[in-house]
N, C-alpha and C positions, 0 to 999 in steps of 0.2 A: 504494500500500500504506500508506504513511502517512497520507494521506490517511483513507483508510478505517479505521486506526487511531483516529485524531483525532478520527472522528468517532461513531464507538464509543464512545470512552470521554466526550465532552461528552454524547449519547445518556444514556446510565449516569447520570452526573452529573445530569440534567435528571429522568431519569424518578424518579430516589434523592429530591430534593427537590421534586420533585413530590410524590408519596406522605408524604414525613414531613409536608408542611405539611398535608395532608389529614386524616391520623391526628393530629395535634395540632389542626388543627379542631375534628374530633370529641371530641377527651377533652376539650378547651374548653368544646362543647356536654353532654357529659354531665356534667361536674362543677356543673357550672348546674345542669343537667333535675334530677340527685338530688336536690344540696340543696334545690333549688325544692319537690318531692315529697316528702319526708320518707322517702321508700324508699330508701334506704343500702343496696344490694345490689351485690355484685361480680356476678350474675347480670341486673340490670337495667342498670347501666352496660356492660355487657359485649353486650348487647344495644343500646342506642340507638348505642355503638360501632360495630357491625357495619351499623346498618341505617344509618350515615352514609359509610361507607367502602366498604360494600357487599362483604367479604369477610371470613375469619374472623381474630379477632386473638388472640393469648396471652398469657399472663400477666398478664393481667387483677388490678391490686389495690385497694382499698377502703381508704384510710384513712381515721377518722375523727378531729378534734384540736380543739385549741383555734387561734383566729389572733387573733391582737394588731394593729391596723393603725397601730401606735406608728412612725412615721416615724424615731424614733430607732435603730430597730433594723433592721439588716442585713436585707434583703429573705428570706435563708435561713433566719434564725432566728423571724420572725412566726409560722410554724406549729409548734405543737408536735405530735406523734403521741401520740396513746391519751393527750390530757389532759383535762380538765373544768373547766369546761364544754366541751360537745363543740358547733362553733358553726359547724363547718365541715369540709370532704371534701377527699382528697386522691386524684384516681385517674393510676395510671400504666397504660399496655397497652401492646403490643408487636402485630408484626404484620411476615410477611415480606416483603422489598423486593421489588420486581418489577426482575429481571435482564433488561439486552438481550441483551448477548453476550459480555461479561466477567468475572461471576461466575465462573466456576470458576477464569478463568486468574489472577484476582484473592483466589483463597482462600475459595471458596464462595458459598454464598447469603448476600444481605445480610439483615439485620434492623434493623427500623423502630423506633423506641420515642419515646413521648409522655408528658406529665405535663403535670396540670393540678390548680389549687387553687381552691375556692370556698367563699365566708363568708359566712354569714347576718348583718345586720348588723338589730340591733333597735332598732326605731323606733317611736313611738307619737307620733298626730295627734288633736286632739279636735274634731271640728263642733259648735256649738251655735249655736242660733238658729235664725232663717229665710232666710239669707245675705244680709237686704239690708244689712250692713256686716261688713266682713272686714277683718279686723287681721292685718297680715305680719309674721313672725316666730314663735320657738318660746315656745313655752309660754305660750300668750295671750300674746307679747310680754312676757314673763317677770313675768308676771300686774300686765300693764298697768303697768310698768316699775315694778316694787314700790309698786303703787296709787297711778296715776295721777300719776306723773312719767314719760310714757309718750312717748318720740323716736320711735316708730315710725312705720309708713304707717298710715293708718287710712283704707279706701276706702267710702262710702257707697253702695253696691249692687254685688255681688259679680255682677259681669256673664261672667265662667266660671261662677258656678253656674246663673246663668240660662241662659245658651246649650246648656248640656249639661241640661238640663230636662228630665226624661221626663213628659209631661201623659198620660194617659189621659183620654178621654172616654166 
């Protein structure tokens, strides 16, 4: 009998953290896919949700904020909600646990819940030339280390752009 106790409730245990790391998964992947998308919907994350977990989830919510990736500040505090610029999403959802056999003696059905944050972080690269020499570093090498006092790598044929070559004939 204890036994079978025992193993009930590690059962519960396994199937409980099963499922949250699944639904945290998925809110992982949709807070990605929207920002990626620019479609901000609690009806489209709420969807790529379900079609990752494969069942229905609730409370589904949608924030949109600002995120500061200031290391100096407390990992809680980098998002703000409903601020501007809006740079980045915050989605939480729910979804209920799957019960073995102790849910009820336990005080009902269990519930699942997830939260995920993701930031658009802007970037800008500039190509020019023909790649057969490539300068590493941002900003032309920070425009050829204020003309031409330049530490940089400077490599005479950019053999990544060659190799990735699309030739039509």
């Amino acid at each position: 009998m204890v036994l079978s106790l025992l193993t009930a409730v590690v059962m519960n245990q396994v199937s409980y953290y099963t499922a949250k790391r699944k639904l945290q998964s998925a809110v992982n992947m949709a807070a990605l896919m929207v920002m990626q998308s620019g479609v901000i919907t609690v009806a489209n994350a709420k969807a790529l949700i379900e079609d990752q977990v494969r069942q229905p989830v609730t409370d589904v919510t949608v924030t949109r904020g600002s995120y500061s990736a200031d290391a100096s500040l407390p990992a809680a505090d980098r998002f703000k909600p409903n601020a501007t610029p809006a740079n980045a999403v915050q989605i939480t959802a729910r979804m209920p646990g799957d019960t073995v056999m102790l849910a009820g003696m336990m005080g009902g059905a269990l519930e699942i819940g997830a939260s995920a944050r993701a930031a658009r972080r802007t970037t800008a690269s500039v190509v020019v030339g023909s790649r057969l020499v490539r300068v590493e570093g941002g900003l032309s090498a920070a425009l050829l280390d204020a003309t031409l006092g330049y530490k940089g790598k400077l490599t005479v044929m950019d053999y990544n752009a060659l190799a990735s070559a699309n030739v039509d004939a």
